[in-house]
C-alpha positions as CSV (number, residue, x, y, z in Angstrom):
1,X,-12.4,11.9,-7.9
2,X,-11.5,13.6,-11.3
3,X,-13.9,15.6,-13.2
4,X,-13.3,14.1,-16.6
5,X,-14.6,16.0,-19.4
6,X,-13.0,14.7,-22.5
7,X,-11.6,11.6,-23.9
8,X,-9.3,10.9,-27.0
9,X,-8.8,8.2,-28.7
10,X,-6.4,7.0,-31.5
11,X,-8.1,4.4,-34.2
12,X,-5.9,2.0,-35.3
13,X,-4.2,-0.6,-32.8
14,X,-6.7,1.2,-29.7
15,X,-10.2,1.2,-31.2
16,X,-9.8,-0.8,-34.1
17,X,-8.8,-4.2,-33.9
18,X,-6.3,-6.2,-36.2
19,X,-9.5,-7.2,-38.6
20,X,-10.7,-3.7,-38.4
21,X,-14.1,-4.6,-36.0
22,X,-14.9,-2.6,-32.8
23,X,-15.2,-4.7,-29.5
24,X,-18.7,-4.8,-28.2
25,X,-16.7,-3.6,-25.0
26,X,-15.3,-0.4,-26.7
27,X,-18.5,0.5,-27.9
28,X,-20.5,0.1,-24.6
29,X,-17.3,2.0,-22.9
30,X,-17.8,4.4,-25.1
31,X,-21.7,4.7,-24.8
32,X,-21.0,5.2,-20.9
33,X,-19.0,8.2,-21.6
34,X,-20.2,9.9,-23.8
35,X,-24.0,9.3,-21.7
36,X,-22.0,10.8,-18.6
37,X,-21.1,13.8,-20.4
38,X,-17.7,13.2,-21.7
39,X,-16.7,15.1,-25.2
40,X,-15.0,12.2,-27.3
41,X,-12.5,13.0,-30.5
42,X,-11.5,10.7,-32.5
43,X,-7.6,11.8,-32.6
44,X,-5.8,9.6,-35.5
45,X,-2.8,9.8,-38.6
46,X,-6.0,8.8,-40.9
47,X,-7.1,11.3,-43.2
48,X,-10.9,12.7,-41.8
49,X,-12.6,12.7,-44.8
50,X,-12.9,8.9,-45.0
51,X,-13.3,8.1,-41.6
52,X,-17.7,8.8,-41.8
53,X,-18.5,5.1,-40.9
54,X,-16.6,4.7,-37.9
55,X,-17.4,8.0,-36.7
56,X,-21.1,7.6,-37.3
57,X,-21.4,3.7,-35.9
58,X,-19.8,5.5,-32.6
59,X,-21.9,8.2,-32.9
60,X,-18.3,10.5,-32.1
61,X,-18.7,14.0,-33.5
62,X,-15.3,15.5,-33.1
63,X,-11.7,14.7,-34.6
64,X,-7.9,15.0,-34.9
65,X,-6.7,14.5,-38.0
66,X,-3.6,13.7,-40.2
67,X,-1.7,13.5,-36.3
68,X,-2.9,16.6,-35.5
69,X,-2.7,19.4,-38.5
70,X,-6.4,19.5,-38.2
71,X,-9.2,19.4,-35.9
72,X,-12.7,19.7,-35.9
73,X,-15.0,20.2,-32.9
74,X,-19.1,19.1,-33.5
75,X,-18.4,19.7,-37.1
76,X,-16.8,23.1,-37.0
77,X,-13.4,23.6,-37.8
78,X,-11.3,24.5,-35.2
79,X,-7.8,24.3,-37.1
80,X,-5.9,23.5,-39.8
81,X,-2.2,23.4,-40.1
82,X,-0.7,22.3,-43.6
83,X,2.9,21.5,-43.9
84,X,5.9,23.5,-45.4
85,X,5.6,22.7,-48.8
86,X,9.3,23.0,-49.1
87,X,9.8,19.9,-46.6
88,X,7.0,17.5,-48.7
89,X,8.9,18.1,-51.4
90,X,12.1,17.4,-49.6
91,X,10.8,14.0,-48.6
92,X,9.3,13.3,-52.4
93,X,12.8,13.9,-53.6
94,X,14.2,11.4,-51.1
95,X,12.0,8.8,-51.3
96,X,12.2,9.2,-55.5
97,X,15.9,8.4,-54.5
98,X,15.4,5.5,-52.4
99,X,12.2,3.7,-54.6
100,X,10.2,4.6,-51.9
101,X,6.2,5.5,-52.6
102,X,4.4,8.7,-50.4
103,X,1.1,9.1,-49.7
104,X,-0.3,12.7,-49.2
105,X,-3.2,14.2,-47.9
106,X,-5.2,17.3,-48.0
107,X,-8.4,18.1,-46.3
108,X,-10.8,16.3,-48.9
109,X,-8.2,13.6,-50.9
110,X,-5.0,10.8,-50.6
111,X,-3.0,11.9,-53.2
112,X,-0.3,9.2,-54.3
113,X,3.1,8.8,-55.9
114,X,2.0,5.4,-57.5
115,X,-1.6,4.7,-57.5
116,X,-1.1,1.1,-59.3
117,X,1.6,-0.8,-57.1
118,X,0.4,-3.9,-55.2
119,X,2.0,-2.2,-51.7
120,X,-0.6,0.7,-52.5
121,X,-3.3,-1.4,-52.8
122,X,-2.7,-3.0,-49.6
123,X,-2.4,0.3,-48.1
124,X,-5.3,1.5,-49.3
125,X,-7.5,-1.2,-48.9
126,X,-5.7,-1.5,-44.8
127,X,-6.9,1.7,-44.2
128,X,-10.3,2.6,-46.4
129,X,-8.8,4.7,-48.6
130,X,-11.3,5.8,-51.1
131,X,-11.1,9.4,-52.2
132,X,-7.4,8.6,-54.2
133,X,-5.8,10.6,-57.4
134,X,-2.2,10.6,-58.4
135,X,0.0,13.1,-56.9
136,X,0.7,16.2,-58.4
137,X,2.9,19.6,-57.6
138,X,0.1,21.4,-57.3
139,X,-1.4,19.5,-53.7
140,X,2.0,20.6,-52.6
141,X,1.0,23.9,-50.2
142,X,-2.6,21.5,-49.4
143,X,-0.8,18.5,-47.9
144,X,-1.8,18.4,-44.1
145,X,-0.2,15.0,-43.8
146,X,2.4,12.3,-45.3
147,X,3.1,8.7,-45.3
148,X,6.0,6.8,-46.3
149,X,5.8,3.3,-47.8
150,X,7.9,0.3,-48.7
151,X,11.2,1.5,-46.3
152,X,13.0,-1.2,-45.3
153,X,14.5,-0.7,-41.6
154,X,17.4,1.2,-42.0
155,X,15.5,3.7,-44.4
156,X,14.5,6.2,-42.1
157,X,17.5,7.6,-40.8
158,X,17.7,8.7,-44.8
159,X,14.8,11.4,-44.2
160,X,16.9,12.8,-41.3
161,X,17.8,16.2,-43.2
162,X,15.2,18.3,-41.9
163,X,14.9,19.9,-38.4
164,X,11.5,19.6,-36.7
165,X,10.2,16.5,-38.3
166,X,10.5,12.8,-37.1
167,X,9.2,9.5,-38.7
168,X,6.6,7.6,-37.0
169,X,6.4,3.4,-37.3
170,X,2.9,2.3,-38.2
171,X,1.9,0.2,-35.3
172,X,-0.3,-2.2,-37.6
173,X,0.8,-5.9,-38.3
174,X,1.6,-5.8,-42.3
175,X,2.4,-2.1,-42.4
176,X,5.1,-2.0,-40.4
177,X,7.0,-0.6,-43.5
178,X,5.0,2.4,-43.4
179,X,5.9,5.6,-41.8
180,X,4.1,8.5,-40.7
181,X,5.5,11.6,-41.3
182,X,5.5,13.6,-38.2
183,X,5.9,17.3,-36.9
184,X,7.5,18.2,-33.6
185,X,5.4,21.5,-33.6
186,X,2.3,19.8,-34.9
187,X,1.1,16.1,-34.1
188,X,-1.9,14.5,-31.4
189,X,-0.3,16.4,-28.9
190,X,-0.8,19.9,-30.2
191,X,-4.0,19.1,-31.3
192,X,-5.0,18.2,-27.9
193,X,-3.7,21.0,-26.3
194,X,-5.5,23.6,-29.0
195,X,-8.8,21.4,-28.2
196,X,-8.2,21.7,-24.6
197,X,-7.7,25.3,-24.7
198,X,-10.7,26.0,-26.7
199,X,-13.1,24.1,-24.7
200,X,-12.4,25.6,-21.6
201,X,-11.2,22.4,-20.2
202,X,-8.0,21.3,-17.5
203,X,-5.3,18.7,-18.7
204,X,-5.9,16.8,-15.8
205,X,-10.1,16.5,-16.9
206,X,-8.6,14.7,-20.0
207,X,-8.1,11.4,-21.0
208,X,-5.9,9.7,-24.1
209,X,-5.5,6.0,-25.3
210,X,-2.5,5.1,-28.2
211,X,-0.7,2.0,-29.5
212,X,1.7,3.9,-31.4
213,X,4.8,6.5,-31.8
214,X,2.4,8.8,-33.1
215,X,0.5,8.9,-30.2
216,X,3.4,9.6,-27.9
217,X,2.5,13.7,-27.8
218,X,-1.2,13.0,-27.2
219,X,0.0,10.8,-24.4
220,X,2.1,13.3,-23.1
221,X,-0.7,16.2,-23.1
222,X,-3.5,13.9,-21.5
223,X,-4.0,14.2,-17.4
224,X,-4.8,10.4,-17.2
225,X,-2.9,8.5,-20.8
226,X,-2.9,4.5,-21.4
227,X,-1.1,2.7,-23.7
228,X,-2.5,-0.5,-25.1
229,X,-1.2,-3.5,-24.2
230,X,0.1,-4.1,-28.1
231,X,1.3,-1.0,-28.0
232,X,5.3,-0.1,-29.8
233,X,7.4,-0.7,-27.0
234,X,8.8,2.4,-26.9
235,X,5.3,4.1,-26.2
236,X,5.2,2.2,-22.8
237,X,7.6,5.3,-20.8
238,X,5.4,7.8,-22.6
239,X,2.4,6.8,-20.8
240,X,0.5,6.8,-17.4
241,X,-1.1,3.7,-17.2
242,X,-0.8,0.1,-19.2
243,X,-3.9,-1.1,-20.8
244,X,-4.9,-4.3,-22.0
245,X,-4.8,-5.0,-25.7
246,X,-7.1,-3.9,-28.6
247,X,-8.5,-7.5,-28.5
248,X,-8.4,-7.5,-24.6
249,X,-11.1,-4.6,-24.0
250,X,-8.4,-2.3,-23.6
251,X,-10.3,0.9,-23.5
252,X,-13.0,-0.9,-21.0
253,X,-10.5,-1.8,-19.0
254,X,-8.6,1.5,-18.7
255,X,-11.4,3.4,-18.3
256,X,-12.7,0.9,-15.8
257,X,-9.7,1.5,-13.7
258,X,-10.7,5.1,-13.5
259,X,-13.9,4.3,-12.5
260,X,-15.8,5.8,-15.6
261,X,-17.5,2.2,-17.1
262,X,-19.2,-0.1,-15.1
């Protein structure tokens, strides 16, 4: 058998269920691992600084961030990768354009185009967003992640002007019209590999679970990946294994099947 070592998983859609509880499965699954040995991360598009709770109520020490331009490892930071901050102000421009509103983040704040629409509110309520000022040029060389809001479905092929960056559906019911801003260089698969490579460990000791195109690197870069069952559909090919859905005890179940949970 395997000699799993670590285990990733995304938050929204995979640990957190539509009403934003944890099953009392996922939390005894994730008791089991982490008693066997198991590093877990946390690996999400959420901003780390207002993600305490969840991370204390699992007792997880160690996170991806902002879909992978920062990582931390037992509190230490092990990198940090801002974006060009000739592309966020690329996409401010376009979405300007297009009546489109962007969140940004840094490393300790959301910074927003519009802090007072209802669409905002939602968001930010959706997601526990607490630590919020209105965006300003000078975030611009801080922003280690960026989400678009309010596009209607044909909007994204307007942010196509920029080589090396992709849009990623939120995979959350109500925000589907909210995209994720994503790096081919840097997302949850980069910041797996850079985790796996620091700890000494194997891809094939690794496991991943994602609901959404934004997991599909992390996916990729995991020796054993799942995909829960209310996962995008396009994730499906991207994956190892189907799971059962975040209100199905998809995490129990998939890590049941590798014999890890009892």
């Amino acid at each position: 058998m395997t000699n799993y070592k670590v285990l990733f998983l995304d938050i929204d859609g995979t640990l957190l269920r539509p009403d934003d509880t944890i099953e009392d499965s996922t939390k005894k699954a994730i008791s089991q691992i982490q008693a066997k040995g198991l590093e877990v991360f946390l690996a999400t598009g959420r901003p780390l600084h207002e993600i305490d709770e969840l991370a204390k109520e699992l007792d997880i020490h160690s996170f991806i961030g902002y879909n992978g331009a920062y990582a931390i490892y037992k509190g230490e930071d092990i990198f940090q990768k801002p974006m060009n901050s000739s592309t966020v102000r690329n996409f401010l421009e376009i979405a300007k354009e297009n009546q489109h509103e962007v969140i940004l983040y840094s490393n300790s704040k959301n910074f927003f185009t519009n802090l007072d629409s209802e669409i905002i509110t939602e968001f930010m309520h959706k997601f526990h967003l607490h630590k919020n000022e209105a965006y300003s040029p000078s975030v611009d060389s801080a922003v280690l992640g960026m989400t678009l809001v309010n596009l209607k479905k044909d909007d994204p092929v307007l942010y196509n002007n920029e080589e090396g960056i992709h849009l990623s559906q939120v995979n959350v019911e109500g925000m589907r019209h909210c995209y994720d801003v994503i790096r081919d260089s840097v997302n949850k698969g980069y910041g797996v590999q850079v985790v796996l490579k620091r700890l000494g460990i194997k891809k094939e000791s690794s496991i991943a679970f994602g609901d959404g195109m934004n997991d599909k690197e992390m996916l990729q870069n995991a020796g054993e990946s799942f995909a829960m069952g209310n996962g995008h559909p396009d994730l499906f090919q991207y994956a190892k294994h189907k799971t059962t859905e975040v209100t199905d005890a998809g995490i129990y179940n998939g890590l049941k099947k590798l014999g890890l949970v009892n």
